[in-house]
C-alpha positions in Angstrom: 61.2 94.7 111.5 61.6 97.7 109.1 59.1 99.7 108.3 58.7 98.8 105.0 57.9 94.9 106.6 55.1 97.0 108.1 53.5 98.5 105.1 53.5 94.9 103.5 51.7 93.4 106.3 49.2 96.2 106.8 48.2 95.9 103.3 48.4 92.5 102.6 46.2 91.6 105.8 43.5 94.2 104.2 43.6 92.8 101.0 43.1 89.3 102.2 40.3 90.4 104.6 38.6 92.1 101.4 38.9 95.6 102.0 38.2 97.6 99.1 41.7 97.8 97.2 41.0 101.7 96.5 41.0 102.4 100.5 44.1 100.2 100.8 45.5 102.3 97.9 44.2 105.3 100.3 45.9 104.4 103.5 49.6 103.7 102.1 49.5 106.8 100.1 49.4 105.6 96.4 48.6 107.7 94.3 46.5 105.5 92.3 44.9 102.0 93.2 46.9 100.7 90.5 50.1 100.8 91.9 48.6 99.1 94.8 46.9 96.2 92.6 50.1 95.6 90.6 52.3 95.3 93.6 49.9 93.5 95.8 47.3 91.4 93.8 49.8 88.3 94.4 48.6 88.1 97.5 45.0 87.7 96.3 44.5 84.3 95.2 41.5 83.1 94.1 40.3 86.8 93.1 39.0 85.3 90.1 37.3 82.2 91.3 35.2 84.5 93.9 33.9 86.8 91.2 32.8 84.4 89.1 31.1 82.9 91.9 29.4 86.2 93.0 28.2 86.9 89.5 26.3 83.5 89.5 24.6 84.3 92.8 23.4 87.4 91.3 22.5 86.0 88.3 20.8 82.9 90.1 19.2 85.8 92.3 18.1 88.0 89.1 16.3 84.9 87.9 14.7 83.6 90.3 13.2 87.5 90.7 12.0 87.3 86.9 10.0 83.5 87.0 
């Protein structure tokens, strides 16, 4: 396995586990957490679908405060 196999792995498996994408950014040595969200975001599917559905639990929650 070359080292680069590594890197892919290490950051993919924090990705998917939902670390925060600035500390993956962090820990590989980009210099900006956009270099790590343009190469790895691929591996994140369903990103979308799971903020929606944590905006309407918040909203739902926000409501339900307010009646």
């Amino acid at each position: 396995m070359r080292l680069h196999d590594l890197r892919l792995t290490h950051a993919s498996l924090m990705l998917q586990q939902g670390v925060n994408p600035k500390t993956v950014a962090e820990r590989l040595g980009h210099s900006s957490v956009t270099i790590t969200l343009d190469t790895y975001s691929h591996l994140l599917p369903g990103i979308q679908e799971e903020a929606v559905s944590k905006f309407d639990a918040a909203m739902d929650a926000a409501l339900a405060l307010n009646n």
